[in-house]
N, C-alpha and C positions, 0 to 999 in steps of 0.2 A: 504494500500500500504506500502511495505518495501523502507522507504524513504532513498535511502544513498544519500551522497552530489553527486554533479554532478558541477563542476567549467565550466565546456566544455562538450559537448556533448549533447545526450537527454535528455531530463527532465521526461520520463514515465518510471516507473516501473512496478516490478510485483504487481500482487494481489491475493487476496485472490480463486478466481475461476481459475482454468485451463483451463478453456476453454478461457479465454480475455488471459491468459500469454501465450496461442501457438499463437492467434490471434499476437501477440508483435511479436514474433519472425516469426509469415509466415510474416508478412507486410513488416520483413524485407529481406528475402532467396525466394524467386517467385518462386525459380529453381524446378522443378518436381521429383529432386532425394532426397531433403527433404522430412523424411520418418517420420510420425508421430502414435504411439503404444500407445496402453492405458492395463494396467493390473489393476486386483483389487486385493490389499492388505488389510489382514484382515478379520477374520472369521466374524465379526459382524458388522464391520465399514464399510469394503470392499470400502477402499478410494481408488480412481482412482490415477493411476499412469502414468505420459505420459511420455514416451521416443522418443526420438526426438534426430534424427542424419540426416547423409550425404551420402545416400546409397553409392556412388562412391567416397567417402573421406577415412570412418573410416575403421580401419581394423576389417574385419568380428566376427574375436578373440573377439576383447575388447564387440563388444554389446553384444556376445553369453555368453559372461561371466556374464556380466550384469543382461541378461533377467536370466540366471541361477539362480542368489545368490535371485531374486526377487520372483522365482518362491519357491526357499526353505526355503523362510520363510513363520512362522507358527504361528501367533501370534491371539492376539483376535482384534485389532487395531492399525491403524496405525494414527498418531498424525501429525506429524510433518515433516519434513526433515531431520534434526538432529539426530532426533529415525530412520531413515529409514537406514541414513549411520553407527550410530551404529549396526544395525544389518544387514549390507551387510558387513560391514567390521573386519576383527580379533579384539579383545577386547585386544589382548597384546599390539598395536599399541599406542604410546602414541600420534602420533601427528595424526592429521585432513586427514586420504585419501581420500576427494571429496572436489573439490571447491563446495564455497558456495557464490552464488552474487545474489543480487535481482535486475540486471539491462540487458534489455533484448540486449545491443546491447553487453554488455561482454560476455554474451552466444555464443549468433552469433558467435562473434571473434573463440570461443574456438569449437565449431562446424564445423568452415571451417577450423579450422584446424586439426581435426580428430578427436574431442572428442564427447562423448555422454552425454546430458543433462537427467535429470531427475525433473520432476517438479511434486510434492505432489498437491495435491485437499484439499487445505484451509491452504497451505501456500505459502507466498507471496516470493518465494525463487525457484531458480532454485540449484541442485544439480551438479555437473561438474565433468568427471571420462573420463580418470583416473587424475588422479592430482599428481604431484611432488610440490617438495618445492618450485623451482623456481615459479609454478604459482600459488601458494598459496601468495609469496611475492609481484607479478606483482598487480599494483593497476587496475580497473577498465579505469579509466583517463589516462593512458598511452596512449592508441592508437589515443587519440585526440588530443596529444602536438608535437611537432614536436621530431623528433630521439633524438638531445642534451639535450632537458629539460628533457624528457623520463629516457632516460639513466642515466641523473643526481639525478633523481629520486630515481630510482629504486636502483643504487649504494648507497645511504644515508638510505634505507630502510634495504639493506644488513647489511649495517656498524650496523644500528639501531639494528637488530637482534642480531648480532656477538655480540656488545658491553652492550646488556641489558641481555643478556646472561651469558655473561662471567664476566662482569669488578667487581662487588660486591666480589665474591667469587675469584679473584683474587687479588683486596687490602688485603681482609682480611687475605688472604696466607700469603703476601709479609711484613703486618705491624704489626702480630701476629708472624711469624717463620724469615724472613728473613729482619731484619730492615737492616743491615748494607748493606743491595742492593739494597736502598736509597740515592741520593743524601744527602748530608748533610744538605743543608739549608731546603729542605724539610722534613726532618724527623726531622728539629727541629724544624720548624714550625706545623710540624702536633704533636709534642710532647710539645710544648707551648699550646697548644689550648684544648690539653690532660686534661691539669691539673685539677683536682677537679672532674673529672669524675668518678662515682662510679661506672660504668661498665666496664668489659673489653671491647676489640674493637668488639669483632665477637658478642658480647648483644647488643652490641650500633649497630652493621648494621643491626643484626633481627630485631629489633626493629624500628627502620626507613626504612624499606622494610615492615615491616607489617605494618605501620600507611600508606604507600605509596600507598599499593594494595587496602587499606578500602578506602582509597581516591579514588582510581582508580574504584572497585567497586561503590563507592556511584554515582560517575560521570554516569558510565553506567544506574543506574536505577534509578534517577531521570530525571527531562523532559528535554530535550535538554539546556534551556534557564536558566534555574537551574543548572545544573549537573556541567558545565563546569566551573561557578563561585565557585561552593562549592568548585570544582577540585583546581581551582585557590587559590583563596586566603584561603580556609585549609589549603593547603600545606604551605603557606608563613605565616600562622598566626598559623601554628601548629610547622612549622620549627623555626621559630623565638623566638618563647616561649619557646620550648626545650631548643634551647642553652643560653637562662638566666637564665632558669631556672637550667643550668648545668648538665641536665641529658645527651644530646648528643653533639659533637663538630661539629664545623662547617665541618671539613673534612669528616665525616660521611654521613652529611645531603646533601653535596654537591655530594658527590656519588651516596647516592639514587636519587638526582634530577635528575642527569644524567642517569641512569639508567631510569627512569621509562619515562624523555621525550624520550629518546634513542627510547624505549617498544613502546611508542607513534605511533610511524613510520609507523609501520604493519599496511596493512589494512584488514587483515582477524585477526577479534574476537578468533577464534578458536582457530588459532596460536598464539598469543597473548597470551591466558590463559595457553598453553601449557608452552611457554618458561616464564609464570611467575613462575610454578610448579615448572620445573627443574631448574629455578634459585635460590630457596633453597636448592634441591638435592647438587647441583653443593656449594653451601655456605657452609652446614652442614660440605661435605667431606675437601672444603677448612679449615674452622675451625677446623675440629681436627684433619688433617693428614697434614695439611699444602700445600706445591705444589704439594707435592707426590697425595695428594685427590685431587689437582684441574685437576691434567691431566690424575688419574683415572678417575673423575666422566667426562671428557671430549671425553678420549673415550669411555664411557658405552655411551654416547648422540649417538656418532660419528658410533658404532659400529648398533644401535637400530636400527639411520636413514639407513644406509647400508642395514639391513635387509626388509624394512619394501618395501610392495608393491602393490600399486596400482591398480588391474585389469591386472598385469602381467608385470605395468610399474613400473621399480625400481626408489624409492621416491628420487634417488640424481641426477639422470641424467638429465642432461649431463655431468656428473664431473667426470666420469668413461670412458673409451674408447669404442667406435669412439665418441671422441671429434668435431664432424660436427655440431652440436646442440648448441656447449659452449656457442656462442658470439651471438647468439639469445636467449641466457636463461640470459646471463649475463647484455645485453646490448637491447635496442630498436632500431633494424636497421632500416633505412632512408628503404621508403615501396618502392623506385625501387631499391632494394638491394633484396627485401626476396621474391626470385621466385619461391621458396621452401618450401614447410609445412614443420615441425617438422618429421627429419628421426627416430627418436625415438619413435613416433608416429602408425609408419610403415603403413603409408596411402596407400590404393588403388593408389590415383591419389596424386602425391608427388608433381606438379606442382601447382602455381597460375594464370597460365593465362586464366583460364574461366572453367565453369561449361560444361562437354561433355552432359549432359540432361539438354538442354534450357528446 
């Protein structure tokens, strides 16, 4: 079983067999317009593939596209879910186009409201198409807490992303090119703390961003009960050493901490790894072109996600017009407010107040 936490809500996951992970989600959709598809992928594996929607929800488009990109691929086997979405999806893409959850009542959610699930035979993981950033950000756990706590959430997860993203590659701008646009007791306190350092500043953040990530790595693949100690106190017994040892200052090390809990937030992996990549893109261009690089490398991110799409759904929307969709991407509306699926979606049946095939 693909164990994620669960604070609220069910406690079952997917597994390894597809046929127990449709059992999960018919136990919980009874309805008879729940429509369940199996294809074999794979000249030799020929791994079952089950697709699974809402015949009178999704729009006919998105599954047709789907069953498409499944039928054209040409492989000798199929492994995983991860290899599947790389090969449905463009390889220029830098970030994750399919959610990825191994909990069956976050499927559900994303099912009634227009989307199509994809579930591999022998892994413990449901696939989700089409997917935007927004519900790559939304955690599993939102739909169990009430709208305020949700909301508050989901807002600290945003911030998490924007600021683990940006803030590294923008000190290093601002205390490498632009000192004097510093407070003064601040720049001389981070210029006290300078002293004895035998690195410039943009060595000194590579440098604590990549002991940060190996931390961050080592955490992911030791056992839960481990991982998160090593996480722990390495960082405090690796950052503490540095700075006696004067190889980095403490305004350095207190950036990357910030950063990498900021990074913490997300709860898809995918994305995660993604915005840890282009937070060196975005560092590199800060360090040698200054701000001029940080708001180059900000729009090549800004211009990507703009292109990038989905099953036909563009990866930024709702952020683009008709803005109808905003304040359910941006916020977790109280559930006698949201009468309505997702118009970006472009559902059959746009309403929520019952299934038309009891």
């Amino acid at each position: 079983m693909m164990r994620m936490l669960s604070v609220r809500g069910q406690k079952d996951g997917f597994v390894e067999e597809v046929g127990v992970n449709v059992a999960l989600i018919r136990k919980r959709i009874k309805s008879t317009s729940m429509v369940y598809e199996t294809k074999k992928v794979g000249v030799r594996t020929k791994t079952t593939v089950a697709i699974l929607y809402m015949r009178d929800i999704v729009d006919p488009k998105i599954v047709q596209d789907v069953k498409n990109k499944l039928d054209d691929l040409h492989i000798d086997g199929a492994f995983s879910a991860t290899q599947l979405e790389e090969l449905m999806e463009p390889t220029k893409a830098l970030f994750p186009l399919m959610g990825y959850t191994g909990r069956a009542d976050f499927t559900v959610n994303c099912m009634l409201n227009g989307r199509v699930a994809l579930i591999v035979d022998g892994t413990p993981a449901a696939l989700i198409a089409p997917a935007n950033l927004f519900l790559l950000v939304k955690a599993p756990e939102d739909i169990h807490f009430t709208a305020l706590a949700a909301t508050f959430g989901q807002t600290l997860r945003l911030l998490g992303l924007s600021v683990s993203l940006l803030l590294p590659a923008f000190f290093v701008a601002i205390l490498s090119y632009y000192q004097d646009q510093l407070p003064y007791y601040l720049l001389a306190t981070l210029g006290i703390n300078r002293l004895g350092i035998p690195f410039d500043v943009a060595v000194e953040m590579f440098i604590a961003l990549l002991f940060l990530e190996i931390l961050r790595e080592a955490g992911i693949r030791l056992p839960s009960a481990v991982g998160s100690t090593v996480t722990v106190v390495g960082g405090l017994i690796l950052g503490d050493a540095a700075i006696r040892a004067g190889f980095l200052s403490p305004g350095i090390v207190v950036i990357g901490a910030i950063t990498q809990i900021f990074g913490s937030t997300l709860s898809s992996l995918s994305l995660a790894g993604t915005i840890s990549t282009l937070r060196f893109f975005l560092f590199i261009l800060s360090a040698t072109l200054g701000i001029y690089g940080f708001f180059l490398g900000l729009f090549i991110v800004l211009s990507h996600l703009a292109s990038l799409r989905s099953c036909g759904l563009p990866y930024l929307a709702p952020i683009s017009p008709p803005f109808k969709d905003l304040a359910n991407a941006l916020f977790r509306l109280p559930w006698p407010w949201r009468n309505t699926r997702p118009d970006m979606l472009k559902t059959r049946d746009s309403t929520r107040q019952g299934d038309r095939h009891k």
